[in-house]
N, C-alpha and C positions, 0 to 999 in steps of 0.2 A: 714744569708748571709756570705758569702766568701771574700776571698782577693778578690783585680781585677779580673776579668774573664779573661783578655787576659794574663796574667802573669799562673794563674791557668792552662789554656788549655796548655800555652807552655810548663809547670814543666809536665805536665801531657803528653804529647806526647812524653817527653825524657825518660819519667819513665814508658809507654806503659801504662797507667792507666786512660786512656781517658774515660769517660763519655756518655751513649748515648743517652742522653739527658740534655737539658738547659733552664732553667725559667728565663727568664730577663726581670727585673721592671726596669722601666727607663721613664724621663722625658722626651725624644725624640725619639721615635722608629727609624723614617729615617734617623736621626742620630750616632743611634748606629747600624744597620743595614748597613751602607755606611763603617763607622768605623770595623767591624767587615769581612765583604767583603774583605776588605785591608788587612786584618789580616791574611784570609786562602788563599788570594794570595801571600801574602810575606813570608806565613810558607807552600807554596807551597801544600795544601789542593785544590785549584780550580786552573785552566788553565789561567784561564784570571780576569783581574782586573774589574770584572766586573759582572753582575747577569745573565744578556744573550749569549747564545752559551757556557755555561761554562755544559756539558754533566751530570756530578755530582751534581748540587746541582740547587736544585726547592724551589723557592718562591712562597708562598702562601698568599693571602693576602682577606679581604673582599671583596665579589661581591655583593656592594651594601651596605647593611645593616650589613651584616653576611658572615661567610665563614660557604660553605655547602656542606654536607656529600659527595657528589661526587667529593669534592675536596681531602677530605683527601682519598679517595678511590683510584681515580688515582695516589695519592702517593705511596699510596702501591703497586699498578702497576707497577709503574714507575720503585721502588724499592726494587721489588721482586727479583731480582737477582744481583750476585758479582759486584762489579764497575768493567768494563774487564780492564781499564787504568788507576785507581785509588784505592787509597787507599778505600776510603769512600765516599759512596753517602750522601749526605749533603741539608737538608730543613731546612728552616726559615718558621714558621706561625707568622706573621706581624699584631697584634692587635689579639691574637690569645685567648685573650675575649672575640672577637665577633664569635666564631667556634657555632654554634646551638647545644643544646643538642646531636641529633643525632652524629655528626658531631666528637663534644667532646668523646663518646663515641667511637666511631669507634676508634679513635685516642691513648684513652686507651688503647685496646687491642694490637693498635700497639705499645704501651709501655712497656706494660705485657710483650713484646715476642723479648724482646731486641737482636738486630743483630750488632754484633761485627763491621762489615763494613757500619753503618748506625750511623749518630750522627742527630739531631733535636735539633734548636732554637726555645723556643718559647719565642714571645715579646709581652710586654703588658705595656701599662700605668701602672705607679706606682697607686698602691690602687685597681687596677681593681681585680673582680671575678673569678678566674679560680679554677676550680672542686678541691677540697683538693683531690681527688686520683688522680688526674693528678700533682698534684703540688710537690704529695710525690715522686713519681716516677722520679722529674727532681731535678737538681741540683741549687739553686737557689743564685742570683746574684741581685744586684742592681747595675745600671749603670747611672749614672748622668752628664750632661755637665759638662763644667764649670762653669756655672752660678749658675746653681743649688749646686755643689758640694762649690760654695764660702758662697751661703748665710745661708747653714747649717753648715760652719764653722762660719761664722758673728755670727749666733744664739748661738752655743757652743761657744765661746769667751764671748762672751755679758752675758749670764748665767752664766757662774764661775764667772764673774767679779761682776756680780748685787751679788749672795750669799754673795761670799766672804766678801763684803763691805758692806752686811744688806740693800741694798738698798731698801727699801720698796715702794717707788713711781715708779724705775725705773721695779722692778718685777711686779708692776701692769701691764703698759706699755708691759712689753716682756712676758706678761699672757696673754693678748690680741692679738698677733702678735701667738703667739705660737698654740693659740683655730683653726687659721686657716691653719696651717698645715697637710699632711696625714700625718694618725695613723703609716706607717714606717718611712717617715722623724723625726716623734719627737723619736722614737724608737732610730734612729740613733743618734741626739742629745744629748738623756739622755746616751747613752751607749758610745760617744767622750766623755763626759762632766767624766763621772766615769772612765775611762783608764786613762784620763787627770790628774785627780784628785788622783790617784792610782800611777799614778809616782810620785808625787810631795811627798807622802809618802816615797817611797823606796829609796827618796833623804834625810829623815829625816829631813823635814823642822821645825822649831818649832811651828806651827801651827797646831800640831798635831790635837789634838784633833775638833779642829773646821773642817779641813780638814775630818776627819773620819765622825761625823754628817753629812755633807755634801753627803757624798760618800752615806751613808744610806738614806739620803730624795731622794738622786736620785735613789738608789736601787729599792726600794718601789713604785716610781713613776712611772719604768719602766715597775715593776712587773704588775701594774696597767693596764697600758695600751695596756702588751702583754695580760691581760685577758680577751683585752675586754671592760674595764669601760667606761666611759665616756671621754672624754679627757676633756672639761669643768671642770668637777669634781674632773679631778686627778692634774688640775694647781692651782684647788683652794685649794685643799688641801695641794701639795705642797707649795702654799703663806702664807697659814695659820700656818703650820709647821717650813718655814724656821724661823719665827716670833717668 
């Protein structure tokens, strides 16, 4: 994952190196969908503050259960040719998890075959399933409220402080809290928690050495869980280690 996305797009349209495509995990789709709208209206990508009558850019969203191959078809329809008043014609797929195999598929090809005047969002619940060739082909983002972005700061603060102090009752406690988080939220946690822990080195604290251990139990735990292990498993082992 990247800086901000809205900071990234804007460096990226002054430097003409825009992207034409976007994978964004986020704890609130209509949220950041509403959030985003405002964005390429105020960076004057869309006509109006708003998703309808705006000629450039089609939302997509489930009918029903799923979003289905005829949707992404008329997209290509739609935009098979130059914007005639616009820079770039511009789609959002809205839970775009739920695209049907077919669906997905089609939609690769329309990846494969990237068009300078076409940019694509696709939004999806954090954790959700989206095809790994489609996921390779997008540029990929997490985007969290503020709610969310406070309580995996709480979680990274509460972590260095439980290490730091050996605290063994309260790492039970935040083992348990931690079992129920998605596999990218603790990803994110473990990787604040080691940046964090990574300055407070290049300050030359004299905690050296405890700090450095630290920095490697979370290393390893990370490694863990980008492979795949268990998460259970990798906070028990991290308890058992800090110990």
């Amino acid at each position: 994952m990247k800086e901000d996305i809205f900071n990234y797009i804007d460096s990226s349209l002054k430097d003409n190196t825009l992207s034409h495509a976007f994978l964004i995990e986020t704890d609130n789709c209509g949220c950041f969908i509403k959030n985003l709208t405002e964005f390429l209206y105020e960076k004057k990508l869309i006509r109006k503050n708003a998703l309808h009558n705006n000629l450039n850019i089609v939302l997509i969203k489930p009918d029903g259960k799923e979003i289905k191959t005829s949707e992404v078809t008329q997209l290509q329809t739609t935009f098979s040719t130059i914007p005639a008043n616009d820079k770039y014609n511009i789609y959002i797929i809205e839970n775009a998890e739920k695209m049907n195999i077919s669906a997905a598929n089609k939609l690769l090809k329309f990846l494969e075959e990237p068009s300078d005047f076409i940019i694509g969002f696709l939004v999806s619940p954090i954790g959700s399933q989206i095809l790994p060739t489609i996921k390779s082909r997008c540029q990929l983002f997490k985007y969290l409220t503020n709610e969310a972005e406070s309580n995996l700061e709480e979680h990274t603060e509460r972590l260095l402080k439980i290490m730091e102090n050996k605290d063994f009752y309260e790492m039970n406690e935040i083992r348990r809290e931690l079992k129920d988080l998605e596999r990218s939220d603790l990803m994110l946690i473990f990787q604040k928690s080691i940046l964090i822990l990574e300055d407070k080195l290049s300050k030359k604290q004299n905690n050296y050495q405890a700090i450095s251990a630290n920095i490697i139990l979370l290393d390893k735990s990370l490694h863990l869980i980008k492979s795949n292990v268990n998460i259970e498993l990798v906070l028990d082992r991290l308890y058992i280690e800090m110990r």
